[in-house]
PDB file with one MODEL, atoms N, CA, C and O in Angstrom:
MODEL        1
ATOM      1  N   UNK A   1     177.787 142.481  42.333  1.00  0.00           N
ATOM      2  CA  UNK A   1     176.790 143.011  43.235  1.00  0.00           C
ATOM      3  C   UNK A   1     177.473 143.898  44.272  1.00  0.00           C
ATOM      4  O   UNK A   1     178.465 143.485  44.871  1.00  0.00           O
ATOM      5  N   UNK A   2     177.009 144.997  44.476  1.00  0.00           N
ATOM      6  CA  UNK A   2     177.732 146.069  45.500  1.00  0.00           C
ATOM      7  C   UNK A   2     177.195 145.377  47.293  1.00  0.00           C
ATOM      8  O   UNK A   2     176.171 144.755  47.577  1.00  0.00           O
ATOM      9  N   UNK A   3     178.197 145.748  48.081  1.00  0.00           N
ATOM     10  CA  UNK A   3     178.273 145.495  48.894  1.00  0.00           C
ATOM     11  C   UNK A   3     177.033 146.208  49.576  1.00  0.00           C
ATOM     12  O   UNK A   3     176.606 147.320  49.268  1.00  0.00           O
ATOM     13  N   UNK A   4     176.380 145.116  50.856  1.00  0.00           N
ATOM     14  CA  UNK A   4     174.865 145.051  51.191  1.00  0.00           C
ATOM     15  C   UNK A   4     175.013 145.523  52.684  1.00  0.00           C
ATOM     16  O   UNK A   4     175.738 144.756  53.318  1.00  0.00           O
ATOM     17  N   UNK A   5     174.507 146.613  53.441  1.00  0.00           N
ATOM     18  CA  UNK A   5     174.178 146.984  54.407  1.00  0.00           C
ATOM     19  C   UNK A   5     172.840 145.802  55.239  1.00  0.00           C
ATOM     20  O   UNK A   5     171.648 145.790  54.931  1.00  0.00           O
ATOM     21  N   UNK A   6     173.352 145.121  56.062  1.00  0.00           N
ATOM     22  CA  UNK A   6     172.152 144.271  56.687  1.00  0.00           C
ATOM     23  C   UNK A   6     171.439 144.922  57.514  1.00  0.00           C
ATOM     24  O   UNK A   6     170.448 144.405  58.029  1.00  0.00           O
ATOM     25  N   UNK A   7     171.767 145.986  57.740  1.00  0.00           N
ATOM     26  CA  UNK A   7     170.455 146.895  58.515  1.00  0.00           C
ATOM     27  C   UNK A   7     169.479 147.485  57.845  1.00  0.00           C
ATOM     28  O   UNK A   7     168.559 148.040  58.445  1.00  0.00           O
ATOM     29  N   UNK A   8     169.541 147.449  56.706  1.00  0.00           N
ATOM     30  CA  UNK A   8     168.459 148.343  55.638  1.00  0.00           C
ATOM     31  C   UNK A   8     168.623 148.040  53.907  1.00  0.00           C
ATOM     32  O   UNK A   8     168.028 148.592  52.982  1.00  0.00           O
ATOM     33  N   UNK A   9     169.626 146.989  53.871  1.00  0.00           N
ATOM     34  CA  UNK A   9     169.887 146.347  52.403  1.00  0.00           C
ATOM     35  C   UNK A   9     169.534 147.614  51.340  1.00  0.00           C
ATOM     36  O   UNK A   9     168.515 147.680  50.653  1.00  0.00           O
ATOM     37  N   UNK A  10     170.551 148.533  51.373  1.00  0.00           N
ATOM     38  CA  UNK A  10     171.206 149.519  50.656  1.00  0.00           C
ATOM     39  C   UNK A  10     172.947 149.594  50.512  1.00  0.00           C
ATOM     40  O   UNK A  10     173.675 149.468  51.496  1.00  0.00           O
ATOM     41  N   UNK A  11     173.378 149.782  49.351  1.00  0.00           N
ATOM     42  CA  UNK A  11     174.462 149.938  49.618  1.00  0.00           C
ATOM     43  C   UNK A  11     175.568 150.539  50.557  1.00  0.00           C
ATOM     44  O   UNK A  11     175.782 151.740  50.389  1.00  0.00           O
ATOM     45  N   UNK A  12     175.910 150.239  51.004  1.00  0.00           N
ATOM     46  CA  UNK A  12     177.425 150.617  51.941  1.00  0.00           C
ATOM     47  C   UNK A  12     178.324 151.237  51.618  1.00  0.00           C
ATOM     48  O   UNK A  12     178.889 152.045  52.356  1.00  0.00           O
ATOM     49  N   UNK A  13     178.626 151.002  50.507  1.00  0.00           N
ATOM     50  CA  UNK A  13     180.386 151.205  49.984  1.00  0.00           C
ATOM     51  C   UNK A  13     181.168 150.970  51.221  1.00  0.00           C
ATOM     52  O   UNK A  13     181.832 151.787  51.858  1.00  0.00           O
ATOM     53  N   UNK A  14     180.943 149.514  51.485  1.00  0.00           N
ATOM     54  CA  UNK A  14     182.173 149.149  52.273  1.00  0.00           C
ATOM     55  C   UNK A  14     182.294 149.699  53.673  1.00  0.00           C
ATOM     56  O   UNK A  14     182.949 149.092  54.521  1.00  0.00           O
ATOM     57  N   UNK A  15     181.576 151.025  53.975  1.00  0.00           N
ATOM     58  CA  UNK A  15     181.587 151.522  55.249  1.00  0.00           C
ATOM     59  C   UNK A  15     181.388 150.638  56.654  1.00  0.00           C
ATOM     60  O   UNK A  15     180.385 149.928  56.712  1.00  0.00           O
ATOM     61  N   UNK A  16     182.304 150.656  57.783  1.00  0.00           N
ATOM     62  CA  UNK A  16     182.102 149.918  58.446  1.00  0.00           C
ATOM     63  C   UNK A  16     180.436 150.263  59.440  1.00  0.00           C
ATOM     64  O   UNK A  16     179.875 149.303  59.969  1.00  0.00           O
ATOM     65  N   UNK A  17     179.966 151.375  59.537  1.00  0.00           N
ATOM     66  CA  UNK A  17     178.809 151.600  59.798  1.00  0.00           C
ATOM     67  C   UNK A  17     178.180 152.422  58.605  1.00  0.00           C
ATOM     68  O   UNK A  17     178.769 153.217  57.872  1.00  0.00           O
ATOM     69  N   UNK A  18     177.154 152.137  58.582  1.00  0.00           N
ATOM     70  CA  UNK A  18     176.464 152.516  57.131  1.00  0.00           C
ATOM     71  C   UNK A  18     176.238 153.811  57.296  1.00  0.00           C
ATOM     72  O   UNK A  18     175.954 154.377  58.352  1.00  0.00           O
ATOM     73  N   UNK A  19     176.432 154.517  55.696  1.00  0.00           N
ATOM     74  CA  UNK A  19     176.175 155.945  56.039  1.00  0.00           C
ATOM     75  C   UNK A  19     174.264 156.045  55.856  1.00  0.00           C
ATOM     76  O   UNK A  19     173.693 157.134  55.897  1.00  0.00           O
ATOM     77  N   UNK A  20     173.589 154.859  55.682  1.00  0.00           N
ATOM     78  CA  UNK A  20     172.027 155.110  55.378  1.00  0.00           C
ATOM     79  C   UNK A  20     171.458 154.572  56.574  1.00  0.00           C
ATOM     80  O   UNK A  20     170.345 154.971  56.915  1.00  0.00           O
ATOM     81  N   UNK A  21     172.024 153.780  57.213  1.00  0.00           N
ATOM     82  CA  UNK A  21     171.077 153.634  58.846  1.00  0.00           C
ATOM     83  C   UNK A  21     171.780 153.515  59.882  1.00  0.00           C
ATOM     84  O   UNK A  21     171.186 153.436  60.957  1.00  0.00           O
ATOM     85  N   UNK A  22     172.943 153.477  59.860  1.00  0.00           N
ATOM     86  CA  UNK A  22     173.825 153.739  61.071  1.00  0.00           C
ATOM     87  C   UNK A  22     174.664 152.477  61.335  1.00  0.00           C
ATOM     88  O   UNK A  22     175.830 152.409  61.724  1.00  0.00           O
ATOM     89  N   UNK A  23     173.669 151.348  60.988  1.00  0.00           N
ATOM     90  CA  UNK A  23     173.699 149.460  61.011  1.00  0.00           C
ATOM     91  C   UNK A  23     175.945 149.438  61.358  1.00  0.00           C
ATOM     92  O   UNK A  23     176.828 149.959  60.676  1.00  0.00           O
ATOM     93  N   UNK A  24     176.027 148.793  62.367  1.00  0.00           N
ATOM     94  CA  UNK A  24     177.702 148.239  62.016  1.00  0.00           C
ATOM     95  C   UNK A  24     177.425 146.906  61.488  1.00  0.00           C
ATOM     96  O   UNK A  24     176.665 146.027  61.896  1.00  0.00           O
ATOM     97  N   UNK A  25     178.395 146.969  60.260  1.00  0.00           N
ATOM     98  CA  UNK A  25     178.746 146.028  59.495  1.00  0.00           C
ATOM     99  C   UNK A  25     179.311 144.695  60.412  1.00  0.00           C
ATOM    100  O   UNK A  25     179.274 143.635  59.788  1.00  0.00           O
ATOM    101  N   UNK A  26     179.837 144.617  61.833  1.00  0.00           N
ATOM    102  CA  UNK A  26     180.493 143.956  62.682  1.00  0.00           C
ATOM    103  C   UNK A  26     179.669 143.550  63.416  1.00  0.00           C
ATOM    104  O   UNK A  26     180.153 143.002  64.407  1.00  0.00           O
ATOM    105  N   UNK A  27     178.211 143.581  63.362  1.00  0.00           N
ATOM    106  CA  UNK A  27     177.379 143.359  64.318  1.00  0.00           C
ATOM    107  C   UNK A  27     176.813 141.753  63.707  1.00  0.00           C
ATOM    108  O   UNK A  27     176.420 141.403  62.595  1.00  0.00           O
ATOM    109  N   UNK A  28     176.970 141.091  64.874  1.00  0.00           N
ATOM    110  CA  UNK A  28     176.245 139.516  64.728  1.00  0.00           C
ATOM    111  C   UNK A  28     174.729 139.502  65.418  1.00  0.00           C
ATOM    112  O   UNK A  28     174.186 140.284  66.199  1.00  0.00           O
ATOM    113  N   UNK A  29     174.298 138.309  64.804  1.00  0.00           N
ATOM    114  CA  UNK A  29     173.183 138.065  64.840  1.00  0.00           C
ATOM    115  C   UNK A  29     173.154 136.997  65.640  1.00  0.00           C
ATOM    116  O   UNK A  29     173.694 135.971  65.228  1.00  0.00           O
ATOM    117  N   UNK A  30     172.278 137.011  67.458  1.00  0.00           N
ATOM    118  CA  UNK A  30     172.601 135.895  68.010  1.00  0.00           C
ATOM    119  C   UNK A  30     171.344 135.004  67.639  1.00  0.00           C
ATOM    120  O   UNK A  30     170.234 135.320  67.211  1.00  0.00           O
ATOM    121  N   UNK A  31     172.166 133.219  68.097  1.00  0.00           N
ATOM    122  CA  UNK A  31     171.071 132.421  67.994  1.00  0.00           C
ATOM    123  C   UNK A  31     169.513 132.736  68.490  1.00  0.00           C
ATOM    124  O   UNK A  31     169.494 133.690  69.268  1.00  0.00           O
ATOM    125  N   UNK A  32     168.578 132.325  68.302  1.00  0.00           N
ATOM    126  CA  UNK A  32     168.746 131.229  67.698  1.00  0.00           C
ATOM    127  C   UNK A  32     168.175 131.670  65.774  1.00  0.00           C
ATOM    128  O   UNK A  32     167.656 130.994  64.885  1.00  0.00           O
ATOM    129  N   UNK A  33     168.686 133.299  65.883  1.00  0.00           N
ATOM    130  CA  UNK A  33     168.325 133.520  64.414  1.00  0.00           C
ATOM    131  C   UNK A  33     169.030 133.538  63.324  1.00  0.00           C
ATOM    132  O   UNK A  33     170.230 133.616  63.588  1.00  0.00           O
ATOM    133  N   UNK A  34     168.804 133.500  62.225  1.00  0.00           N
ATOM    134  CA  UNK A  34     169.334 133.489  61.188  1.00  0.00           C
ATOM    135  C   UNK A  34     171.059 134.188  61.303  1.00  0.00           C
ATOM    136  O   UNK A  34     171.159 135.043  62.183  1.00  0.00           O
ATOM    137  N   UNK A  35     172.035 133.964  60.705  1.00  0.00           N
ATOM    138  CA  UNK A  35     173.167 134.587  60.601  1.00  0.00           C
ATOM    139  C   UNK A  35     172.692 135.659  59.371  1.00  0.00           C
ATOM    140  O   UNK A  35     172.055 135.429  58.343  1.00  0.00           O
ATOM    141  N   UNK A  36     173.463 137.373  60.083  1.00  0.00           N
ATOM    142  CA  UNK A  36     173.254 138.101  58.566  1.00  0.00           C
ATOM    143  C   UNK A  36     174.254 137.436  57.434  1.00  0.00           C
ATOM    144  O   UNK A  36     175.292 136.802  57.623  1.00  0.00           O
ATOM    145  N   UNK A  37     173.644 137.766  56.273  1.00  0.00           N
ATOM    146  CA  UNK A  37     174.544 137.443  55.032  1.00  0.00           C
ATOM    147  C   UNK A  37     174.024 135.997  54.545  1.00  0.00           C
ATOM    148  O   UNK A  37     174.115 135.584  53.389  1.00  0.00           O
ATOM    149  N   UNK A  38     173.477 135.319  55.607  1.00  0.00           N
ATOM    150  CA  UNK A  38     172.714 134.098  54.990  1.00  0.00           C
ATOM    151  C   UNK A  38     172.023 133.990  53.638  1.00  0.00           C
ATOM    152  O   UNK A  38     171.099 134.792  53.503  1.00  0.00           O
ATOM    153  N   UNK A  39     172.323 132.957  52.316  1.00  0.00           N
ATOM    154  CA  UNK A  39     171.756 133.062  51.281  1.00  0.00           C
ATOM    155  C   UNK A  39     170.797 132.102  51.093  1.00  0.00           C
ATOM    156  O   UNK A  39     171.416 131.053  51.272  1.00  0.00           O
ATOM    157  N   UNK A  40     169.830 131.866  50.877  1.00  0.00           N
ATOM    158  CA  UNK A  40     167.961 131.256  50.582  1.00  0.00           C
ATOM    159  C   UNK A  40     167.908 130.919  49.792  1.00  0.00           C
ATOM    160  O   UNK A  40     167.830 131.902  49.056  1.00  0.00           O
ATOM    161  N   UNK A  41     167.876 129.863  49.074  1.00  0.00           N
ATOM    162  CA  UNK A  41     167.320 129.274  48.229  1.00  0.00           C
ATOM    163  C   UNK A  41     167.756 129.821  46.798  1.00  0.00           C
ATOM    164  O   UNK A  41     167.051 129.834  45.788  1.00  0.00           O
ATOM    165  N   UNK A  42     169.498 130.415  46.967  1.00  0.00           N
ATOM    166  CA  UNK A  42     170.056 131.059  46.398  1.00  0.00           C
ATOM    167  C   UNK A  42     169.890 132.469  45.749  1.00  0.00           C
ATOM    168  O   UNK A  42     170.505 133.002  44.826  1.00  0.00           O
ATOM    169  N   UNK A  43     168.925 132.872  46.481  1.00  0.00           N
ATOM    170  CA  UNK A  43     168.302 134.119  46.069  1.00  0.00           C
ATOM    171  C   UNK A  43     168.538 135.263  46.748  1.00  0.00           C
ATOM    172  O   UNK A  43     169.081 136.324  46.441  1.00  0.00           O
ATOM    173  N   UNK A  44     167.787 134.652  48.195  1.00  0.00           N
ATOM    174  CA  UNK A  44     167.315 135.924  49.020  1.00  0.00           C
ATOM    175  C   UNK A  44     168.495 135.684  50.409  1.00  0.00           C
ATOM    176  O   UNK A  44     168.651 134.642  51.047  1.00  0.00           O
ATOM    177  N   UNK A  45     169.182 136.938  50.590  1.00  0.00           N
ATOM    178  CA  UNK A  45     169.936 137.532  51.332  1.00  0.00           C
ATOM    179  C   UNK A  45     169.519 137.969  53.070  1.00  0.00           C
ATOM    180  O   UNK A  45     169.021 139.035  53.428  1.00  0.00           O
ATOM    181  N   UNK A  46     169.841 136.970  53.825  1.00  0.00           N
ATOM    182  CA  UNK A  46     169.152 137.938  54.799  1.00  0.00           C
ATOM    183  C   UNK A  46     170.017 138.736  55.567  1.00  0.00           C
ATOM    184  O   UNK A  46     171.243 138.794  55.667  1.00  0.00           O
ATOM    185  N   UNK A  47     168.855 139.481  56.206  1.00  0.00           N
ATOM    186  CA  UNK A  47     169.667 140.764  57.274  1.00  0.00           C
ATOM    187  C   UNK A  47     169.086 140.714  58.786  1.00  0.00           C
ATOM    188  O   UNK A  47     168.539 139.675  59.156  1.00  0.00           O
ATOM    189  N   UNK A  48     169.184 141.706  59.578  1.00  0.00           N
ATOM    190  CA  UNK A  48     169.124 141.757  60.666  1.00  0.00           C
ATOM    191  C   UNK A  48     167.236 141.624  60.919  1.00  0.00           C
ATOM    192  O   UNK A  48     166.333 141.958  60.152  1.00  0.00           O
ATOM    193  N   UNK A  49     167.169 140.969  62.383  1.00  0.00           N
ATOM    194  CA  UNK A  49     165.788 140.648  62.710  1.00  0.00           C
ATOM    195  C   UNK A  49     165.030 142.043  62.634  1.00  0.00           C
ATOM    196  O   UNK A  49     165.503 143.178  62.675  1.00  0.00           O
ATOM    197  N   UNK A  50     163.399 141.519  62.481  1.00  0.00           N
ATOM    198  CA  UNK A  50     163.166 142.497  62.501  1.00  0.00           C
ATOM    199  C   UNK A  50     161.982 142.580  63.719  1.00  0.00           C
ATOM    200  O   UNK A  50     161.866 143.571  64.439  1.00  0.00           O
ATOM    201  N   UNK A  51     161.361 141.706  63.797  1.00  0.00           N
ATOM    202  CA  UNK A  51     160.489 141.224  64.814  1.00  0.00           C
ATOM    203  C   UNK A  51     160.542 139.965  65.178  1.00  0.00           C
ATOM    204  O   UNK A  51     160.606 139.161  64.248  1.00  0.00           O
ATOM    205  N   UNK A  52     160.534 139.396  66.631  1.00  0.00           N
ATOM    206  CA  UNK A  52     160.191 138.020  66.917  1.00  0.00           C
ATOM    207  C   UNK A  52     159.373 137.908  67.644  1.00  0.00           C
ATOM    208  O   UNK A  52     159.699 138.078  68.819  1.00  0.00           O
ATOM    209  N   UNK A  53     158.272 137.656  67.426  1.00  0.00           N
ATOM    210  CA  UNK A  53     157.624 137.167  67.988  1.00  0.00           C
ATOM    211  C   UNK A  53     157.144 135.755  68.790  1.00  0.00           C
ATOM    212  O   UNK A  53     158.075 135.008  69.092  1.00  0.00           O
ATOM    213  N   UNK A  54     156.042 135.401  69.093  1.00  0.00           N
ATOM    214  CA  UNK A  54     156.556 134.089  69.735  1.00  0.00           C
ATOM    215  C   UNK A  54     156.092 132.846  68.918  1.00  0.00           C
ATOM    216  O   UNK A  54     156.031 131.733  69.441  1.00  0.00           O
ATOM    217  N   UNK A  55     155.724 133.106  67.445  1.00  0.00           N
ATOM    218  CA  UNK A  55     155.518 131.816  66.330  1.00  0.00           C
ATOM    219  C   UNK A  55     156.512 132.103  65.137  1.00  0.00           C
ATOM    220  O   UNK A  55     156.573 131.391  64.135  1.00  0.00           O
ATOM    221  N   UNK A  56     157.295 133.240  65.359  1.00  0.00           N
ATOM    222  CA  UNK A  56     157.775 133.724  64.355  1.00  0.00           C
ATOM    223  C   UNK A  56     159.379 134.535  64.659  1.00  0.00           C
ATOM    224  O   UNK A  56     159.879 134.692  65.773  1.00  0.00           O
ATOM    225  N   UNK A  57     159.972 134.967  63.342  1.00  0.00           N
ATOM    226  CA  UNK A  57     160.879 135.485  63.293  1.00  0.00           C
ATOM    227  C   UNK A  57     160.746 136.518  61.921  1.00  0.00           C
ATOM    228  O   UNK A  57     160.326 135.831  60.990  1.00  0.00           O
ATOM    229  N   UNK A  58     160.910 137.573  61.604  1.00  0.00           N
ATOM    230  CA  UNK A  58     160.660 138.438  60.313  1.00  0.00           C
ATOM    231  C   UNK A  58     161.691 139.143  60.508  1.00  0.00           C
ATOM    232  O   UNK A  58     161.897 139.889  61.465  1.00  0.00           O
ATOM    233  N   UNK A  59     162.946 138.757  58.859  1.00  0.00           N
ATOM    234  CA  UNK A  59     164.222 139.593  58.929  1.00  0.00           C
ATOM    235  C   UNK A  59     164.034 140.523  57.837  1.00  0.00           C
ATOM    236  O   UNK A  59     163.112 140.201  57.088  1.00  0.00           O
ATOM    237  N   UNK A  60     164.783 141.819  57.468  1.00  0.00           N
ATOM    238  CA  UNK A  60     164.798 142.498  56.236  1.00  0.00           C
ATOM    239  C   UNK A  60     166.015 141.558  55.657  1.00  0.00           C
ATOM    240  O   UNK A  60     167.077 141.254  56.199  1.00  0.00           O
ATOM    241  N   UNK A  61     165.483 141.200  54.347  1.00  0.00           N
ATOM    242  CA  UNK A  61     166.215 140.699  52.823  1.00  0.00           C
ATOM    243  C   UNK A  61     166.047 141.222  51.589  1.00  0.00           C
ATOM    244  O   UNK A  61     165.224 142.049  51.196  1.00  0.00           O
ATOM    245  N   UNK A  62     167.028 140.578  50.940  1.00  0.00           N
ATOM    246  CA  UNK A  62     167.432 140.950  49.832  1.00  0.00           C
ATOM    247  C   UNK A  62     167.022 140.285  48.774  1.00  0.00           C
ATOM    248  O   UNK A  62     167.910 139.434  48.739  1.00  0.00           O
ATOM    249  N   UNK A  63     166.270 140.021  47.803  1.00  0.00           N
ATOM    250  CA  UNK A  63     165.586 139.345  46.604  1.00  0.00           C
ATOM    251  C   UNK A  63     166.623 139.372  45.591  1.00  0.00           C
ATOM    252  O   UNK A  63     166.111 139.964  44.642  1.00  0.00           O
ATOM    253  N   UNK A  64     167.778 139.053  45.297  1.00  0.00           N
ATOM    254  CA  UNK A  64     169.197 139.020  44.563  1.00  0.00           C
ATOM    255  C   UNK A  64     168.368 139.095  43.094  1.00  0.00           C
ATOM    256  O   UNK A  64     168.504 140.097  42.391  1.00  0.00           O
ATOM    257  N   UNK A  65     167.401 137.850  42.620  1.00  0.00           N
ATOM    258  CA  UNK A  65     166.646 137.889  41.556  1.00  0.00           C
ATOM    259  C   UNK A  65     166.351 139.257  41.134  1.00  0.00           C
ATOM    260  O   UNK A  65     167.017 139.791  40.246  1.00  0.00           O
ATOM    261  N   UNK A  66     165.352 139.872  41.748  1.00  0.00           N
ATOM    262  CA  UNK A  66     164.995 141.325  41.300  1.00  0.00           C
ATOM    263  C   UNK A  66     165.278 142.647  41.775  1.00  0.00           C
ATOM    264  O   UNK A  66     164.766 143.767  41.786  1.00  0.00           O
ATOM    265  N   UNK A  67     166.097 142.171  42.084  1.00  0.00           N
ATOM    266  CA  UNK A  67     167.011 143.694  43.325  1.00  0.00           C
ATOM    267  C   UNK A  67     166.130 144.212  44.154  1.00  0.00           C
ATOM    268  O   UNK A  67     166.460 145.340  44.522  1.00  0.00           O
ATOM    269  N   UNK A  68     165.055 143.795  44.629  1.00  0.00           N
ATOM    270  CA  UNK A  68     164.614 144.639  45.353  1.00  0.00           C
ATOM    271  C   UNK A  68     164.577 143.926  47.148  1.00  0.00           C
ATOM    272  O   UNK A  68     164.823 142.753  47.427  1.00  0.00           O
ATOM    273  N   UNK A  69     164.211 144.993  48.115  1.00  0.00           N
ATOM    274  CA  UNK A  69     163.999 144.552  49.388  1.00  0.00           C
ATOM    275  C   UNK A  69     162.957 144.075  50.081  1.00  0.00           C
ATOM    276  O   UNK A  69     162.058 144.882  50.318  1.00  0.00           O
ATOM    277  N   UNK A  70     162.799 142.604  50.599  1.00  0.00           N
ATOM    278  CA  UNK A  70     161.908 141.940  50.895  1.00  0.00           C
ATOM    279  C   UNK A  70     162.194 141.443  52.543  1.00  0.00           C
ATOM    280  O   UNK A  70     163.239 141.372  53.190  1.00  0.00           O
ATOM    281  N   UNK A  71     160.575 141.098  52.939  1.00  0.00           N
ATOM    282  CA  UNK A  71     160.412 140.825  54.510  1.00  0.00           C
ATOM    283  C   UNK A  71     160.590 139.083  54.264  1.00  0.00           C
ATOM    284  O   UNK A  71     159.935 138.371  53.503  1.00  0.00           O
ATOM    285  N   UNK A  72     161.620 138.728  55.114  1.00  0.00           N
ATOM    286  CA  UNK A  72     161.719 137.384  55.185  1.00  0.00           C
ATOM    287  C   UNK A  72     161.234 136.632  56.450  1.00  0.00           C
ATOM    288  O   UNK A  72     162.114 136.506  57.301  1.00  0.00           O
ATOM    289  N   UNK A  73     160.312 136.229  56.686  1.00  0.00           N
ATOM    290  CA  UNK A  73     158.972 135.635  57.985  1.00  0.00           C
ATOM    291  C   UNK A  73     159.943 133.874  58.080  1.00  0.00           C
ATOM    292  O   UNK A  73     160.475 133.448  57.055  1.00  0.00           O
ATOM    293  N   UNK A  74     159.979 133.508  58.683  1.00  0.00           N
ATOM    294  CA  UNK A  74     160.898 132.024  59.411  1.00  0.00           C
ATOM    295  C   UNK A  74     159.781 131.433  60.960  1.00  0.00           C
ATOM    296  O   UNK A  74     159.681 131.898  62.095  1.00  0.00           O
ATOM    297  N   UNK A  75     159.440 130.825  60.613  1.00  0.00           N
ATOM    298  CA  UNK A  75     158.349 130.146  61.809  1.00  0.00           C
ATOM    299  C   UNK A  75     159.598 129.278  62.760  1.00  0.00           C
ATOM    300  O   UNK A  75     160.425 128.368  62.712  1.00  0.00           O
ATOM    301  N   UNK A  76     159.159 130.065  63.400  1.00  0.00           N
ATOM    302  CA  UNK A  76     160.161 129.605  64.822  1.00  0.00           C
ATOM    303  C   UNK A  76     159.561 130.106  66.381  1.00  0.00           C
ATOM    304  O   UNK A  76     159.590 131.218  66.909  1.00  0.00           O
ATOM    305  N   UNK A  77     159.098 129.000  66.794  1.00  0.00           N
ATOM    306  CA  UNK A  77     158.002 128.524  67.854  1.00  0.00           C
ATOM    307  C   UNK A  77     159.368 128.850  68.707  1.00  0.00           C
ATOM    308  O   UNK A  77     160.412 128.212  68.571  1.00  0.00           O
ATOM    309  N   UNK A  78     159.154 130.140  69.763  1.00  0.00           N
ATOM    310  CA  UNK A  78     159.765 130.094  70.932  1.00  0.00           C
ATOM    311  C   UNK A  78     159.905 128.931  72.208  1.00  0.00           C
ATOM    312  O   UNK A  78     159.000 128.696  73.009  1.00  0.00           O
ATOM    313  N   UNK A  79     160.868 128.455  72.203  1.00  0.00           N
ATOM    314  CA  UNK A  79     161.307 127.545  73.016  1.00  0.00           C
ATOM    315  C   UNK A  79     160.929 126.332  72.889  1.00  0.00           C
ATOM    316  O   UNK A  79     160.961 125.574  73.858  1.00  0.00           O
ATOM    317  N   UNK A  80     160.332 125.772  71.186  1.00  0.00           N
ATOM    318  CA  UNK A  80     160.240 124.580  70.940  1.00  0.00           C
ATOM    319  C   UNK A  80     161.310 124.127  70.120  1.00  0.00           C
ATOM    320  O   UNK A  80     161.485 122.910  70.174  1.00  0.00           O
ATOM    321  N   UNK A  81     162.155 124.832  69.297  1.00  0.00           N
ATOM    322  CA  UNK A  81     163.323 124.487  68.696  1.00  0.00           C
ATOM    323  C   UNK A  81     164.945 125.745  68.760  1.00  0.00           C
ATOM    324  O   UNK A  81     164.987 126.925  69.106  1.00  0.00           O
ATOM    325  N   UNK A  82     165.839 125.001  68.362  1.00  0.00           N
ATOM    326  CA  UNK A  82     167.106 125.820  68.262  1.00  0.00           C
ATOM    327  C   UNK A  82     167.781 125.780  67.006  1.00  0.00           C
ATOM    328  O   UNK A  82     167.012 125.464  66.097  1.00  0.00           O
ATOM    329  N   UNK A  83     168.675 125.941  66.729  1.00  0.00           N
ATOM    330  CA  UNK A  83     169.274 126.130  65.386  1.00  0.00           C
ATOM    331  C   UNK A  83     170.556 125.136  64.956  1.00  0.00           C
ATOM    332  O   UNK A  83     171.564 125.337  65.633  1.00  0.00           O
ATOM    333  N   UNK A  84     170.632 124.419  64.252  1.00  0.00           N
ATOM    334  CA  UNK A  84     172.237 123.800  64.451  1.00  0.00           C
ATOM    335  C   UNK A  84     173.120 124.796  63.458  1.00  0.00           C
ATOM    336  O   UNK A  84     173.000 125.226  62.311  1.00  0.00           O
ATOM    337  N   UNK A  85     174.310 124.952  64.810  1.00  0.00           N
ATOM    338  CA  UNK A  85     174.928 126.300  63.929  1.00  0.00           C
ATOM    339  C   UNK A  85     175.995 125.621  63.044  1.00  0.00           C
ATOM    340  O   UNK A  85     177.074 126.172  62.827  1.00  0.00           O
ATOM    341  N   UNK A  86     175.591 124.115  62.410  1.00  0.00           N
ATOM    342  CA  UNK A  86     176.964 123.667  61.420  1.00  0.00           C
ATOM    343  C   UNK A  86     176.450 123.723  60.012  1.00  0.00           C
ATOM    344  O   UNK A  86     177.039 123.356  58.995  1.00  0.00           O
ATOM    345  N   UNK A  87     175.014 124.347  60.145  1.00  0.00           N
ATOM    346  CA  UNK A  87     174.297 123.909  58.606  1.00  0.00           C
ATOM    347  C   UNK A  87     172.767 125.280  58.645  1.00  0.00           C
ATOM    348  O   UNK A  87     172.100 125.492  57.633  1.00  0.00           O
ATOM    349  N   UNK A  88     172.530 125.945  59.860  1.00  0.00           N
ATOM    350  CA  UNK A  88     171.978 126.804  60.434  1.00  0.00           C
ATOM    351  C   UNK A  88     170.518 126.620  60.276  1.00  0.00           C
ATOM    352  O   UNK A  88     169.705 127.538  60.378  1.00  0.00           O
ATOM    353  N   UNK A  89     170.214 125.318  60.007  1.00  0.00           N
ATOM    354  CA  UNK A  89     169.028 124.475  60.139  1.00  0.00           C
ATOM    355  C   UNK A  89     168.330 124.390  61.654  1.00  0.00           C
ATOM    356  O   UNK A  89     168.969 124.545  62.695  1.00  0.00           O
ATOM    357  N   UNK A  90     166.980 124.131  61.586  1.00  0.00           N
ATOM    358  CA  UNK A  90     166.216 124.377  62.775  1.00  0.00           C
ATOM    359  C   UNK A  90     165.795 122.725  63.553  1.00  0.00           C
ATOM    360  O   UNK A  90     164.852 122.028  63.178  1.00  0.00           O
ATOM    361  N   UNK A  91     166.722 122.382  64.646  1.00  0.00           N
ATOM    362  CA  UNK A  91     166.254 121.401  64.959  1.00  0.00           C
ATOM    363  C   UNK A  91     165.127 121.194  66.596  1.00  0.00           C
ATOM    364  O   UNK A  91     165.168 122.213  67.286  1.00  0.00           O
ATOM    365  N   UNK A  92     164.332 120.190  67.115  1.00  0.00           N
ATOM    366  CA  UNK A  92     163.672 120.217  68.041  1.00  0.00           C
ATOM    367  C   UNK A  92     164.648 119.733  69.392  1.00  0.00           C
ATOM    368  O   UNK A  92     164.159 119.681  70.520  1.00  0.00           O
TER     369      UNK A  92
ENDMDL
END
């Protein structure tokens, strides 16, 4: 699988900022969201947030199954839970 731009899940070739959205490859994702590069249910790839709202979280991913790019939605109630960052599970 070619290497995945988490700003727009297009290839990179390795570039440390992508030549298709600008995204740095060095950029973290703070709590309490998802880490980029995170893998789902062995499938789906995620990337950088895309909206949070305040019942929700929606990242751009990666569908590994069918190559294509998908919206990944994560229900996460602002300021009712946090994340444990040893397993990146959502606890109260």
């Amino acid at each position: 699988m070619p290497e995945l731009c988490y700003g727009c899940m297009k290839e990179s070739s390795g570039e440390k900022i992508c030549p298709n959205c600008g995204f740095d490859k060095n950029t973290q994702q703070k709590a309490p969201f998802l880490p980029l590069g995170k893998r789902l249910q062995d499938r789906y790839i995620v990337g950088k947030i895309l909206v949070n709202s305040t019942d929700s979280a929606t990242y751009i991913g990666y569908d590994d199954k069918n190559g294509t790019v998908v919206n990944i939605r994560e229900f996460l109630p602002a300021g009712l839970c946090t994340r444990d960052s040893s397993n990146d599970s959502l606890v109260p």
